[in-house]
BAMISE-755479 format. One record per residue (C-alpha): residue in three letters; residue number from 0; x, y, z. Coordinates in steps of 0.25 Angstrom, whole numbers, plus 5000, padded with zeros to 4 digits. Layout:
// residues N
+------+-----+------+------+------+
: code : pos :    u :    v :    w :
+------+-----+------+------+------+
:  ALA : NUM :    X :    Y :    Z :
...
+------+-----+------+------+------+
//
This chain:
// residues 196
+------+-----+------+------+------+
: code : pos :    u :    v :    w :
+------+-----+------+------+------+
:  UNK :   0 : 5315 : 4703 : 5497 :
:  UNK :   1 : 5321 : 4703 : 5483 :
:  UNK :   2 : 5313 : 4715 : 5479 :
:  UNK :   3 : 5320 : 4723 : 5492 :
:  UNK :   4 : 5334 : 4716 : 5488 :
:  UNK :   5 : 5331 : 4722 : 5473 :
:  UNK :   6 : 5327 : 4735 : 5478 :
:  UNK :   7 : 5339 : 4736 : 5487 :
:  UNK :   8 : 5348 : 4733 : 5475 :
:  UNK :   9 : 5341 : 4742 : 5465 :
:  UNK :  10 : 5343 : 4754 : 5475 :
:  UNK :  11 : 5358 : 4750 : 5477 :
:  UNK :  12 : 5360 : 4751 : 5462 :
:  UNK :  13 : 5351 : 4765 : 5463 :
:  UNK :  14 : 5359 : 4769 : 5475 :
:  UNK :  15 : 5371 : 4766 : 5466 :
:  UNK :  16 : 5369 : 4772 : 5453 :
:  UNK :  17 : 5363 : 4785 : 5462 :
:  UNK :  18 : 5377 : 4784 : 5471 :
:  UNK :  19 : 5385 : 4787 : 5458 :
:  UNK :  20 : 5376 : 4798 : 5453 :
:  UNK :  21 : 5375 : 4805 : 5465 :
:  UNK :  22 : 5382 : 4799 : 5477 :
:  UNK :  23 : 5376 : 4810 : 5489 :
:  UNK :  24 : 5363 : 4806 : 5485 :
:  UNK :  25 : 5365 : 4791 : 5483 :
:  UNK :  26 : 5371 : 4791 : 5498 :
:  UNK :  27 : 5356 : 4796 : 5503 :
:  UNK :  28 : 5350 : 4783 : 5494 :
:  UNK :  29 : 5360 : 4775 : 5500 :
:  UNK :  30 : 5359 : 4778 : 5513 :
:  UNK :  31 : 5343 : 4777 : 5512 :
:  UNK :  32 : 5346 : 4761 : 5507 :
:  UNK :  33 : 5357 : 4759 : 5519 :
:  UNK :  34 : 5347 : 4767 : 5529 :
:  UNK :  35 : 5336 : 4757 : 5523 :
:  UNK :  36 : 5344 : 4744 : 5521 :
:  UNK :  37 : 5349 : 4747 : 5536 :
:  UNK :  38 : 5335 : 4750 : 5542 :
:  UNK :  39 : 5328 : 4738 : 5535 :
:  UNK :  40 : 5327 : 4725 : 5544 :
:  UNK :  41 : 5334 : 4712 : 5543 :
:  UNK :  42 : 5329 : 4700 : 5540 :
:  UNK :  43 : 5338 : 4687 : 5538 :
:  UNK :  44 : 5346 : 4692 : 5526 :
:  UNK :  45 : 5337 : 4702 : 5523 :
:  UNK :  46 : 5334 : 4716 : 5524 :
:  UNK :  47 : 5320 : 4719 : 5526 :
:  UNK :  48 : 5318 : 4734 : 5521 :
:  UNK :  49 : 5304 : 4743 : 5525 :
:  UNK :  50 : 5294 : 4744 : 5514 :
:  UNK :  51 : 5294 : 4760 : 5516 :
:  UNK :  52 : 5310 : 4761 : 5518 :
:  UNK :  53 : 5312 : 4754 : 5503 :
:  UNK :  54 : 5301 : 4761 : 5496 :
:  UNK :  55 : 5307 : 4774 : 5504 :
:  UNK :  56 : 5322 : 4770 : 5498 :
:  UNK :  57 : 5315 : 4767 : 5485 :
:  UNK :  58 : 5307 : 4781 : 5485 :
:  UNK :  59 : 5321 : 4787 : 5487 :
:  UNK :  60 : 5329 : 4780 : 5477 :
:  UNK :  61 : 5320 : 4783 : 5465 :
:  UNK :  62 : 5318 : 4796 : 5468 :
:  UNK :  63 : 5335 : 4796 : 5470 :
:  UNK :  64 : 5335 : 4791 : 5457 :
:  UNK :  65 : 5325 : 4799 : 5450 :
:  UNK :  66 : 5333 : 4811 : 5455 :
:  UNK :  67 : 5345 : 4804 : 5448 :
:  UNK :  68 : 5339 : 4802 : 5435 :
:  UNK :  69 : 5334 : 4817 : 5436 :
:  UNK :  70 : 5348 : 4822 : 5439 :
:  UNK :  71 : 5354 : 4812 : 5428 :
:  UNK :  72 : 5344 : 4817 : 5418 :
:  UNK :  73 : 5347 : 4832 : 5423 :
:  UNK :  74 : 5362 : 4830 : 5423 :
:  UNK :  75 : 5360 : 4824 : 5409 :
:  UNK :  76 : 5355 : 4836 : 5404 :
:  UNK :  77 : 5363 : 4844 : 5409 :
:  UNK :  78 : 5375 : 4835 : 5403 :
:  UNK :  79 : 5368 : 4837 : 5388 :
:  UNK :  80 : 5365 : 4851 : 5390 :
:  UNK :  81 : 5380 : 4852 : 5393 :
:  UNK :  82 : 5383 : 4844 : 5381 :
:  UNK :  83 : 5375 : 4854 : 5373 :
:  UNK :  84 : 5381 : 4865 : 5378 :
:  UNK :  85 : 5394 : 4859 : 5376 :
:  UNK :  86 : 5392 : 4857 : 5362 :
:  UNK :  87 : 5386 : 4870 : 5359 :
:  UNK :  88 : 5398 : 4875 : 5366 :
:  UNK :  89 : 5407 : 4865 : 5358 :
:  UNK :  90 : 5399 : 4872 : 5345 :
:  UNK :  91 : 5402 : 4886 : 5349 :
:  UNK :  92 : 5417 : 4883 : 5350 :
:  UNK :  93 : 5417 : 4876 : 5336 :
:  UNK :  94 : 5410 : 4889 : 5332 :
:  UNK :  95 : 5420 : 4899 : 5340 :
:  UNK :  96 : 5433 : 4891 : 5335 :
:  UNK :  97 : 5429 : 4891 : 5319 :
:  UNK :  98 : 5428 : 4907 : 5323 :
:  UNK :  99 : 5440 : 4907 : 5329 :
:  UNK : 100 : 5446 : 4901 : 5316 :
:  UNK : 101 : 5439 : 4909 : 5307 :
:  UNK : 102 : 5444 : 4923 : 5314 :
:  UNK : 103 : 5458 : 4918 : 5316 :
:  UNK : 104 : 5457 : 4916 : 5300 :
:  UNK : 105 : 5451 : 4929 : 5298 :
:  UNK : 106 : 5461 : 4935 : 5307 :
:  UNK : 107 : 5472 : 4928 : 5300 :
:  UNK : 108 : 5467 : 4931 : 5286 :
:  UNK : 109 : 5465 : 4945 : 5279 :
:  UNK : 110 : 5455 : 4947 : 5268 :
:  UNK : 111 : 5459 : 4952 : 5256 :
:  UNK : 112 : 5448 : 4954 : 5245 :
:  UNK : 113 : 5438 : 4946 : 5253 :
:  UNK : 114 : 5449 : 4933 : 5255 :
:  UNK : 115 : 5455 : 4930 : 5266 :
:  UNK : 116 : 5468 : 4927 : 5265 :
:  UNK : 117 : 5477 : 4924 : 5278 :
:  UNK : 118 : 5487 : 4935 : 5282 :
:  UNK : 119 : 5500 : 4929 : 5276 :
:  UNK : 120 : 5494 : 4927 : 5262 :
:  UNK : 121 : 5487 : 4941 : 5263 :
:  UNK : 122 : 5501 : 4947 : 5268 :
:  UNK : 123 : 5507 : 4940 : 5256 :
:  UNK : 124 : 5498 : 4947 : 5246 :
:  UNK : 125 : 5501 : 4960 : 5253 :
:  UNK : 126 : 5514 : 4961 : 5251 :
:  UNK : 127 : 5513 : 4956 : 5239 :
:  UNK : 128 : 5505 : 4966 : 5235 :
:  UNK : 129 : 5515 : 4977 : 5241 :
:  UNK : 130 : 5528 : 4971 : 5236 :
:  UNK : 131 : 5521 : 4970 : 5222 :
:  UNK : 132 : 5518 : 4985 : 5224 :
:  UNK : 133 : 5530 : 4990 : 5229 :
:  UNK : 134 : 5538 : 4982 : 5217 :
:  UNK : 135 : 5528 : 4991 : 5206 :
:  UNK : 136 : 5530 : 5004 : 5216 :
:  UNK : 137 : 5546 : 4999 : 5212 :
:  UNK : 138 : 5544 : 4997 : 5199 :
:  UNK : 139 : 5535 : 5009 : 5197 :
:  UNK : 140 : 5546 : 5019 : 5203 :
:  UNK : 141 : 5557 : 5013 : 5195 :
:  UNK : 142 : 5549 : 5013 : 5181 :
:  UNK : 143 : 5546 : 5029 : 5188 :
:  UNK : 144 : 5560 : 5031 : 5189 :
:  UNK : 145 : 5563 : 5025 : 5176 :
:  UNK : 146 : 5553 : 5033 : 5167 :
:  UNK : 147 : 5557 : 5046 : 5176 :
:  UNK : 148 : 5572 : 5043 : 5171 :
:  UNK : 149 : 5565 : 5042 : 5156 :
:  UNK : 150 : 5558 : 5054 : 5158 :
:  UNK : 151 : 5570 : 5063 : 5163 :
:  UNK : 152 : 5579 : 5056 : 5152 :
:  UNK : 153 : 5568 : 5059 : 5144 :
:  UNK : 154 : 5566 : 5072 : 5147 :
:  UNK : 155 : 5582 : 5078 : 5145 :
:  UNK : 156 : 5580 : 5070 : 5130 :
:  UNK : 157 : 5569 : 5077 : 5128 :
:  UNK : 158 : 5576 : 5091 : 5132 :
:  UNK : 159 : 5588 : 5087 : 5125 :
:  UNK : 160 : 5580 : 5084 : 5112 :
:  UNK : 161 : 5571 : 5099 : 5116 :
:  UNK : 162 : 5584 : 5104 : 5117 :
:  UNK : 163 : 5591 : 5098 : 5105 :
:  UNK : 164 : 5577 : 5103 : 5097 :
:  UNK : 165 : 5580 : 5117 : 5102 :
:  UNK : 166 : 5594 : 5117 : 5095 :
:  UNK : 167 : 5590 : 5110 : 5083 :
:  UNK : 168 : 5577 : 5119 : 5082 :
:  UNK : 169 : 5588 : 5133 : 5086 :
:  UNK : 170 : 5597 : 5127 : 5076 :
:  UNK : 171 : 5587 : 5125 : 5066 :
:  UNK : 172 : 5581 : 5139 : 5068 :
:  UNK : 173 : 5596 : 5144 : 5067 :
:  UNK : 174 : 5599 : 5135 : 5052 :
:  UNK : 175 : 5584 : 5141 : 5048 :
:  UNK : 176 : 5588 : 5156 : 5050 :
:  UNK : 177 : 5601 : 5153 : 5046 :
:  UNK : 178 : 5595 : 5147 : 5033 :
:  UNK : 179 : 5586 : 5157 : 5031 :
:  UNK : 180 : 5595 : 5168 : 5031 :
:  UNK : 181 : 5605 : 5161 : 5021 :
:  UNK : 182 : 5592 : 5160 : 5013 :
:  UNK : 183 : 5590 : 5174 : 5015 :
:  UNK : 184 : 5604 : 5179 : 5012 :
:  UNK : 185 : 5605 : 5170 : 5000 :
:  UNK : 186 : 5591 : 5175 : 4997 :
:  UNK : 187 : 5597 : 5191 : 4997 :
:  UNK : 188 : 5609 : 5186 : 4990 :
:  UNK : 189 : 5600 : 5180 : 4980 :
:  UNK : 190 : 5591 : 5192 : 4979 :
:  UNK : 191 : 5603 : 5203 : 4980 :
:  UNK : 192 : 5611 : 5194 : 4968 :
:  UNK : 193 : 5596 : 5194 : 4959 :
:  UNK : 194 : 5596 : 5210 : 4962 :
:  UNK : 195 : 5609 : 5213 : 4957 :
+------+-----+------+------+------+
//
């Protein structure tokens, strides 16, 4: 009688744990116990159960269970298999962000001589670069100006000077043949006074 009080209670506590697994199916298994408990006969306190109904519930139990450890084992597999896949996945977005981060900073940087700079800095050098030019373009047109102003100034001077050479070289010509014809009179005075 203890053994068919122990075997009632160990298929309660089955009955249980399946009942929260899996309540549809418990329900069969616990209706198989009430459909055995209630066919069973009485005796005083006692129920007296058939040999081949308890071996019969015991049969359906394991078997109940074993499909439980197999759904249990089938489900954990499928948990860690999800688990791996959810890393992997986890992995892949690490992967995809960091590539995100490194076109954004591509995207916001421009490479100048093989650095990258960022778009302000590179915006700085640039204009730099063009305000540093437009000042010698400036200074170049002013310095232009400035020496074509030389150059003209230059350029009367030196026709004035051409022109004041011309008069000196006329008037020196002029002085010469004026010379030489006083040396030629006095020269015929000289030679007419010595022939007399």
């Amino acid at each position: 009688m203890k053994a068919i009080t122990i075997i009632v209670a160990l298929s309660s506590f089955f009955i249980a744990t399946a009942q929260d697994n899996q309540p549809a199916q418990a329900t069969t298994i616990k209706e198989k116990f009430e459909q055995t408990i209630d066919e069973a006969n009485r005796y005083q306190d006692f129920k007296v159960i058939k040999q081949s109904k308890l071996q019969e519930l015991k049969k359906e139990t394991v078997e109940r269970i074993v499909g439980l450890k197999d759904s249990i084992t089938t489900l954990e597999e499928q948990i860690s298999a999800k688990n791996k896949n959810t890393i992997a996945l986890e992995e892949q977005i690490k992967l995809k962000d960091i590539e995100l981060s490194r076109i954004d900073e591509e995207k916001d940087s421009i490479s100048l001589f093989g650095i990258m700079l960022d778009k302000v800095t590179y915006n700085l050098i640039l204009w730099s670069i063009i305000a540093a030019l437009l000042l010698a373009f400036i200074v170049l047109v002013f310095k232009y100006r400035s020496s074509n102003e030389i150059t003209k100034v230059s350029k009367t001077n030196l026709k004035l000077a051409e022109e004041e050479l011309e008069t000196y070289k006329r008037r020196s010509l002029e002085k010469e043949q004026h010379l030489s014809r006083q040396l030629m009179d006095e020269r015929k005075k000289t030679s007419g006074n010595n022939n007399q």
